[in-house]
N, C-alpha and C positions, 0 to 999 in steps of 0.2 A: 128451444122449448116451444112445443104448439098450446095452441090455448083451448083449455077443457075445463068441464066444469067437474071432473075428474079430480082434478090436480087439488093440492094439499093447500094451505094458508099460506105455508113456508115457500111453496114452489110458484105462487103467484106472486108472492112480493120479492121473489127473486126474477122472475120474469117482469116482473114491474120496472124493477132495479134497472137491470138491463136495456130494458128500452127507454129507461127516461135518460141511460149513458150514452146510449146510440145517438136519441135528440139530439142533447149536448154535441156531440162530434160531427152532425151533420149542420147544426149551429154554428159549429167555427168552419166547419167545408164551405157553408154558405157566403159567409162573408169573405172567404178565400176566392171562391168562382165569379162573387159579383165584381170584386177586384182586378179581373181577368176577363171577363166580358167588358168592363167599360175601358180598359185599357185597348182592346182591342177594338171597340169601338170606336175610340178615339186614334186610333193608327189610319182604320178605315177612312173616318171622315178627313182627317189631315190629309191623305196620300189623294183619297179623291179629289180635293180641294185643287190639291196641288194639280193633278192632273188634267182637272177641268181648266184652269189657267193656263195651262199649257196649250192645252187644245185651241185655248180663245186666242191666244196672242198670237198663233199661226194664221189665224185669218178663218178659222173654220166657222160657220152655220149655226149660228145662236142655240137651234132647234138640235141639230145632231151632237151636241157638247156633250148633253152624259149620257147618250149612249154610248159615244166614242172611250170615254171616262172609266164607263163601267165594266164595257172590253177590255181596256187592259188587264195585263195579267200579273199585275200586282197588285193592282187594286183591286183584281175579282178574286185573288188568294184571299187578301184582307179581309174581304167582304164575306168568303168561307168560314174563314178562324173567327170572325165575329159571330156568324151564325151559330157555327159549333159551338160555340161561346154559352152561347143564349141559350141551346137548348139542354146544357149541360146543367146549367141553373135550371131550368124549369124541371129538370128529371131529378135533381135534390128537391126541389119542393115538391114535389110529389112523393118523395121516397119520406119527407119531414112527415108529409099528410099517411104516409102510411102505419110511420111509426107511432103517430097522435093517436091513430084510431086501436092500433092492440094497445097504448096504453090506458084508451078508456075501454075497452073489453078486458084487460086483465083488472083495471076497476070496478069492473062490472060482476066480474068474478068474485071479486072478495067480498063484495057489497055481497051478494049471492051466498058466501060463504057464512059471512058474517051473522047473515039469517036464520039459515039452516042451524047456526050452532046454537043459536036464542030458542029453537024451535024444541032441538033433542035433546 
């Protein structure tokens, strides 16, 4: 349903409805993905951890340790999926912030509606 100031009383607090349901499920998606980004976070840091260790105890160059680290190709997967990760979250908080805003324009509406009716 788009937003007009067209629309009826019934058909805004139905579109109200709606997006305050969508919140809600992008509310439980959010804490689903943050779940999923720090876990992947945390694979990341461990694997590199480990890798860099590995690197030191061969004898390598204090200085070339994480870039050596960061080459690898498990750890530079990791370091992928954590990113994916991250911006997966930041595109739900943004789709949150989109939904906050039609639901104060479909508030905005009714406030609007509300007036018009006091007026005629």
């Amino acid at each position: 349903m788009s937003l007009s100031f067209n629309m009826t009383p019934d058909e805004a607090l139905r579109g109200l409805e709606e997006k305050n349901r969508q919140l809600t499920m992008k509310n439980d998606e959010y804490t689903t993905l943050t779940e999923r980004y720090a876990a992947a976070k945390r694979d990341y840091r461990i694997a590199r951890a480990k890798k860099m260790m590995e690197i030191k105890m061969a004898g390598t160059s204090i200085t070339l340790i994480p870039n050596l680290a960061n080459g690898d190709g498990i750890v530079a997967d990791l370091r992928y999926k954590m990113d994916v990760a991250e911006g997966v979250v930041k595109a739900n908080v943004e789709s949150m912030k989109d939904i906050r805003s039609a639901i104060d324009s479909y508030r905005s509406i009714l406030t609007w509606l509300r007036e018009e009716k006091t007026r005629g």
